[in-house]
N, C-alpha and C positions, 0 to 999 in steps of 0.2 A: 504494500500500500504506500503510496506517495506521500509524504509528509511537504505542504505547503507553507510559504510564506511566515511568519506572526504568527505561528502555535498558541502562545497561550493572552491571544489578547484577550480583555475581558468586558469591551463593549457588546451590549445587548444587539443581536443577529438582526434585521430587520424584518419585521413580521412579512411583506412583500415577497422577500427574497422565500422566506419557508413557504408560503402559498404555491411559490413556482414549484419547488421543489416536490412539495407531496402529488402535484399535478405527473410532473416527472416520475414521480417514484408509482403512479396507479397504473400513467401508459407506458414507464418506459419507452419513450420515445421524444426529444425536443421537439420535432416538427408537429407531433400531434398534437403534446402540451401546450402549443404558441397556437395552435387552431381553438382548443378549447377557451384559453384566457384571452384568445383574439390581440395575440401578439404574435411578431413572427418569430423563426427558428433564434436567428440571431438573437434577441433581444433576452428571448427565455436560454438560452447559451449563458449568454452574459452576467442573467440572476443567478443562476448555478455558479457560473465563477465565484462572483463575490461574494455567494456564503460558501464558498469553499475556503475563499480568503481567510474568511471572517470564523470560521470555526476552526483550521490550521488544518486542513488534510482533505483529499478526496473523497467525496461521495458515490461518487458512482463511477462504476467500468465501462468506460467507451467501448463500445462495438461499434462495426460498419453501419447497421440498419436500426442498433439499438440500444441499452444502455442499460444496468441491472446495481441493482445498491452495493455499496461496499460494505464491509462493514459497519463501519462507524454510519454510512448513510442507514442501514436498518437500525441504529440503536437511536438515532436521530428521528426517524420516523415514528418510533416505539411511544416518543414520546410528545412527539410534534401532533402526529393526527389527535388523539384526543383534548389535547389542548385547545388547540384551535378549533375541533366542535365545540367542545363548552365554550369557548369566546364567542362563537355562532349563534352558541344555542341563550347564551346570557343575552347577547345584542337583542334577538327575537323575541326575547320573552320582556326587553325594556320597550321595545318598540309597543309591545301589545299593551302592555300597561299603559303607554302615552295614549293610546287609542286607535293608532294604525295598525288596521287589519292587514293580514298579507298569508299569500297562497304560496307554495312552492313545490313547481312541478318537474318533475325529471323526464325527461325523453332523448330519441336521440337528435343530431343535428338536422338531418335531412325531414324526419317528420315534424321536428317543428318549423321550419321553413316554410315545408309545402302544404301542412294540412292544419297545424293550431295558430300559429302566431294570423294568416288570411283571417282568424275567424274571429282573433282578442277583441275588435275593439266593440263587438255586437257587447260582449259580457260588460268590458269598460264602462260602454254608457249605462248600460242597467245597474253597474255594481260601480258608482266613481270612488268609493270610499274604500274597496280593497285590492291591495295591490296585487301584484301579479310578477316572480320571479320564476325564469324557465330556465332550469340547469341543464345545458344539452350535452350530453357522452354517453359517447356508446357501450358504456361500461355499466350494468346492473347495480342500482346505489342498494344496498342496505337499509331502506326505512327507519329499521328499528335501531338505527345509530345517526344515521343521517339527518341533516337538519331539512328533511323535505317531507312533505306532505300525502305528494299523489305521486306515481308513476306509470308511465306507458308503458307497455312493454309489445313487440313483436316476436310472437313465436307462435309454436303449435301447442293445439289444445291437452295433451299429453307432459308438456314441461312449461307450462303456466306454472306460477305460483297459485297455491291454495286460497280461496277466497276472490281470484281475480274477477269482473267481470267484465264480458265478452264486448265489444266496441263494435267490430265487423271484420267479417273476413274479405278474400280479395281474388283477385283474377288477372290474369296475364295478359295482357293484347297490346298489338301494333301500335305508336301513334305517332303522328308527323305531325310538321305543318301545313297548312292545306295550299298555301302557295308552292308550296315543294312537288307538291302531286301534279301542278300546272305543266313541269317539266317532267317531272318520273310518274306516271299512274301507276298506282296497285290497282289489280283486282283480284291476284290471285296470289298463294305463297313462292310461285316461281318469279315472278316480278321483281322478290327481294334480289333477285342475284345481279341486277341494276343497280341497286342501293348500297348507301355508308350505312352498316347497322351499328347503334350505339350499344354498349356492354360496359359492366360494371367489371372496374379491372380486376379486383378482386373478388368472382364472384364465384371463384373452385376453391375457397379456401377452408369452408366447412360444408357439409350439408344440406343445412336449411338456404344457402345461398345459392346453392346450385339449382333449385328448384327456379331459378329466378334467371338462367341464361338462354340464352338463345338458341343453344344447343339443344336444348329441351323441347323449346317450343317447335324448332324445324321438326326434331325429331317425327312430334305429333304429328305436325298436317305438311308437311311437303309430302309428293308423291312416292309412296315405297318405294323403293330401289335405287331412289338421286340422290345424292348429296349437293346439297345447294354452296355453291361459293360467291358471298356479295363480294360485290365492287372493291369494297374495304373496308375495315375495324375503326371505330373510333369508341377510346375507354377512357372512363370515369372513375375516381372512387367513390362518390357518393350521387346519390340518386336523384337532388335537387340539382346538378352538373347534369345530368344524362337530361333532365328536365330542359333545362335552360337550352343545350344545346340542340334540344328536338325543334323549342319553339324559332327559334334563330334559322331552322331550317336544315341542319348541319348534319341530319342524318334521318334513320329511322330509331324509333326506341322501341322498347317493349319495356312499358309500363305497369304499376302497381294502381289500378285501377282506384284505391282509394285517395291513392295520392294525384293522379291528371283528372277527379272528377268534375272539377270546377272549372278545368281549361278546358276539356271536352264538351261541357254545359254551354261554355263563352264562344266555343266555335275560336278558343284559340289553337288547337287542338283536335284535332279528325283521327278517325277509327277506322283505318280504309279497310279493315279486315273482319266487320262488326262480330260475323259468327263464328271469328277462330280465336274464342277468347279461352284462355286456358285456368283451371282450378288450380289453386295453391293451397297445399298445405299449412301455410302461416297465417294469423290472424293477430287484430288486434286486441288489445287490451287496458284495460284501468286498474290501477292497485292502488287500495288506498293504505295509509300509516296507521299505525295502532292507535294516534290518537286523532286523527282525522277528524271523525265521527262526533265528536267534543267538540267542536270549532264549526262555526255557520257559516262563518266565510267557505272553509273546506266545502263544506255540506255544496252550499251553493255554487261554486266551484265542476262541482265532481257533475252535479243534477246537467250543470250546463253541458260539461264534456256528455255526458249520454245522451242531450238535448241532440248534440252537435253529432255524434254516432246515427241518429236514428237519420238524421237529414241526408249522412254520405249513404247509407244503405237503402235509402229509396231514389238518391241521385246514382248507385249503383245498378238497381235492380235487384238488390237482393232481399229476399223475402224475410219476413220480421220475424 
């Protein structure tokens, strides 16, 4: 282990700099860390230096793609995460005393982009008195430690947590933009082999994402015996990217039906393939904290998100 700089200085760590760090030490990763805190790699590079400085020795072992605690970073963590929840959890509970209400929902980055954040400000104006905090990561929070409230979850009905309740499930199909069709028509699944089809770059990397490529979906409905090869790939990591670039014109995508319903509704967004839309095994989901249920903001909160479920599953089609 690398011993740095000023071993034993004994100025107080900046609370800043450890935020960076436990971010660091959940994804192992800076580039992922600096998307979550919406700072870039560099910058969260940088926090990490200077409580590296500042404690006298390295935290963490660089890798090529990734980054894992050293010692002295786990014995820092050990005692860093609980800390700073109860500095979380004391601000939250001064906040309620003063009289402001506030909600705190976990999901990931892409679903709230594309499916909660369009829908806040309906709740805003009916609720102006409670706040509204969304912690996006793609990493499963803990409720019963964390300082959150509700959380989304995407998965299958089989590895839900207990208690969750059901949002909507979803469906696979094509979607473009409709000026793109002026030059490429679909009308058939062979027509893709003219197209840039969009794919999520990582989407072989477990199972439940696999059910979500393109591979799959040819599989079903191109004709037995062909293997289709489009025009070209063009890949994403996240599904508000494959979004963005469908509407731009910049490809085909194959969609989460719950996530393009509001662009499909807008006619930003066309279905050139309506009846090869394919079933997913994943769905969504609401989970509420153990103490949820105590708190009316929660309450009212949670009624809305199922308000907001019942709306996509008839703008989907799918039966109640």
């Amino acid at each position: 282990m690398s011993t740095l700089a000023n071993p034993t200085r004994t100025r107080p760590v900046s609370a800043g700099h450890l935020r960076a760090f436990l971010v660091v030490a959940r994804l192992k990763n800076f580039r992922a860390a600096g998307q979550e805190l919406s700072l870039t790699q560099s910058a969260i590079s940088r926090q990490i230096q200077a409580l590296e400085q500042e404690v006298g020795t390295a935290l963490f072992l660089r890798h090529t793609r990734s980054v894992e605690l050293s010692a002295a970073g786990a014995l820092l963590l050990r005692a860093t995460q609980p800390a700073l929840e109860g500095v979380d959890n004391a601000v939250r509970q001064i906040r309620q005393s003063l009289g402001r209400q506030s909600v705190t929902i976990t999901t990931w980055a892409s679903f709230a982009s594309m499916w909660l954040i369009p829908r806040l400000e309906a709740f805003q104006q009916a609720h102006p008195d409670i706040d509204i905090r969304i912690d996006a990561t793609d990493n499963a929070v803990d409720l019963a430690t964390a300082d959150v409230d509700l959380a989304l979850r995407y998965t299958t009905p089989q590895t839900v947590v207990a208690g969750a309740e059901y949002l909507f499930g979803e469906q696979l199909t094509p979607v473009v933009s409709p000026w793109l069709l002026t030059t490429q028509p679909i009308h058939a699944a062979t027509d893709l082999a003219h197209c840039t089809l969009i794919e999520a770059g990582d989407a072989y990397r477990n199972s439940h994402l696999q059910w979500l490529t393109w591979q799959r979906w040819l599989d079903t409905f191109q004709t037995p015996g062909t293997k289709l090869a489009p025009k070209r790939w063009l890949y994403f990591n996240y599904a508000h990217q494959i979004l963005q670039a469908a509407l731009t014109g910049q490809g085909v995508a194959l969609a989460r039906t719950p996530l393009v319903a509001d662009s499909l509704a807008s006619g930003a967004l066309v279905e050139p393939l309506p009846e090869a839309r394919l079933d997913s095994p994943l769905a969504y989901w609401l989970v509420r904290g153990p103490r949820a249920n105590q708190r009316p903001e929660v309450l009212a909160f949670a009624n809305w998100l199922l308000e907001q479920a019942a709306t996509t599953r008839a703008a989907m089609g799918e039966a109640a």
